[in-house]
N, C-alpha and C positions, 0 to 999 in steps of 0.2 A: 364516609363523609363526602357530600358529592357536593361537587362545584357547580351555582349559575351561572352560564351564561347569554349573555342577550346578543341577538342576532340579527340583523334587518332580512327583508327581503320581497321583492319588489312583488305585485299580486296586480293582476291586467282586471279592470273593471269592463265586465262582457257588454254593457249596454252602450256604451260611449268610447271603448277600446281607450282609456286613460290609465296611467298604470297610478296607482296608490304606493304607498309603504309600511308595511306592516312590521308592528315588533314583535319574535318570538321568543320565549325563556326555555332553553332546551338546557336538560340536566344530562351534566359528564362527569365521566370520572377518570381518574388517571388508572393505569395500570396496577400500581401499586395500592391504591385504594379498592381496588377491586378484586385481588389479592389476598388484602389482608389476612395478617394468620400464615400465610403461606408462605416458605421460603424459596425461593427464583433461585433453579438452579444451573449455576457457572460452568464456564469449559474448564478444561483442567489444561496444563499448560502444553500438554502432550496432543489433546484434541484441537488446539490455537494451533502449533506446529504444521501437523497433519494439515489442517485448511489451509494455512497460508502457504506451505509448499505445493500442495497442486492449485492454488488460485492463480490464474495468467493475469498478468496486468502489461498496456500495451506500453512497450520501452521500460522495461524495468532494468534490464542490464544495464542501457545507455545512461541510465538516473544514477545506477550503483557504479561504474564504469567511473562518472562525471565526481562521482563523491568521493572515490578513491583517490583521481586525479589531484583532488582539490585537500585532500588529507595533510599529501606532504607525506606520506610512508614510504616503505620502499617497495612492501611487500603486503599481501593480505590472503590468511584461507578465506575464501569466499563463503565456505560452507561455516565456518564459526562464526564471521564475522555477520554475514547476515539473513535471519530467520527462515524466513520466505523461499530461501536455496537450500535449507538443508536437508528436503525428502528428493531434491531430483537429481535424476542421473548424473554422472561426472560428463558424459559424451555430449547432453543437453546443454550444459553450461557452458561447459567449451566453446562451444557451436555460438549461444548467446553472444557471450565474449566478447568471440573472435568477429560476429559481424557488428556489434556494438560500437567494436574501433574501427569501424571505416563509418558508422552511422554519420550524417552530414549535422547530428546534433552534439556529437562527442565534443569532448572539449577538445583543446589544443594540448596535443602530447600524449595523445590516446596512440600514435603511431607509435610509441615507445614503451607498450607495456605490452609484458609477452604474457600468454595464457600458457598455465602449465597445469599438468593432470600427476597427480603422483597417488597411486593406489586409489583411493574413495573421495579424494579432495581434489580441488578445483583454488591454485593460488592464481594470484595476480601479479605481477613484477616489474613497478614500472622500475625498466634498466637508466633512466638518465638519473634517477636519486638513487640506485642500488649500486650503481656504477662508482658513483662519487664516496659513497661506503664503501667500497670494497677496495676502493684507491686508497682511502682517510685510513683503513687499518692495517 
């Protein structure tokens, strides 16, 4: 089932250089109409994975950095907690991190979360709330 639509568009009259407006009815169709019958198929949640862990986006650290801060936690694996980290290296993230917290866009209190590597994971810790936990028990 295809959709009309109507479209203007301007057409120059060659003997007098005046431009007119002319209407045209051009037929479309949506993808799924065009389709039809056919089933579109999905990534599977292991192919989502895979792409979003090698996609670079510029300041990603500094955004996940900025959310941690802003959680209120004390601690966070970075590779569970969020998608996009968990195909790359542990030495890569680190490295993210550790320049993320002197970024001039970090939030206030990013001096105070240490990057730590332990085996395949990548935590985060900020010491002024882990501190206060650790006193509290």
């Amino acid at each position: 089932m295809a959709r009309q639509t109507r479209s203007r568009r301007r057409t120059r009259n060659d003997s007098n250089g005046e431009s007119d407006t002319a209407s045209d009815t051009a037929s479309t169709t949506t993808t799924n109409e065009r389709e039809s019958g056919r089933k579109v198929a999905g990534l599977t949640p292991e192919q989502i994975q895979s792409l979003l862990g090698s996609a670079r986006t510029k300041g990603q650290y500094v955004v996940r950095l900025n959310e941690f801060l802003d959680s209120g936690e004390g601690g966070v694996d970075v590779q569970a907690e969020w998608m996009e980290f968990r195909e790359r290296k542990t030495s890569t993230l680190k490295q993210g991190f550790e320049n993320a917290r002197s970024n001039k866009e970090a939030a206030e209190g990013s001096d105070n979360v240490k990057v730590i590597t332990n085996e395949d994971h990548v935590y985060l810790i900020n010491l002024a709330i882990a501190g206060e936990e650790a006193e509290a028990a």
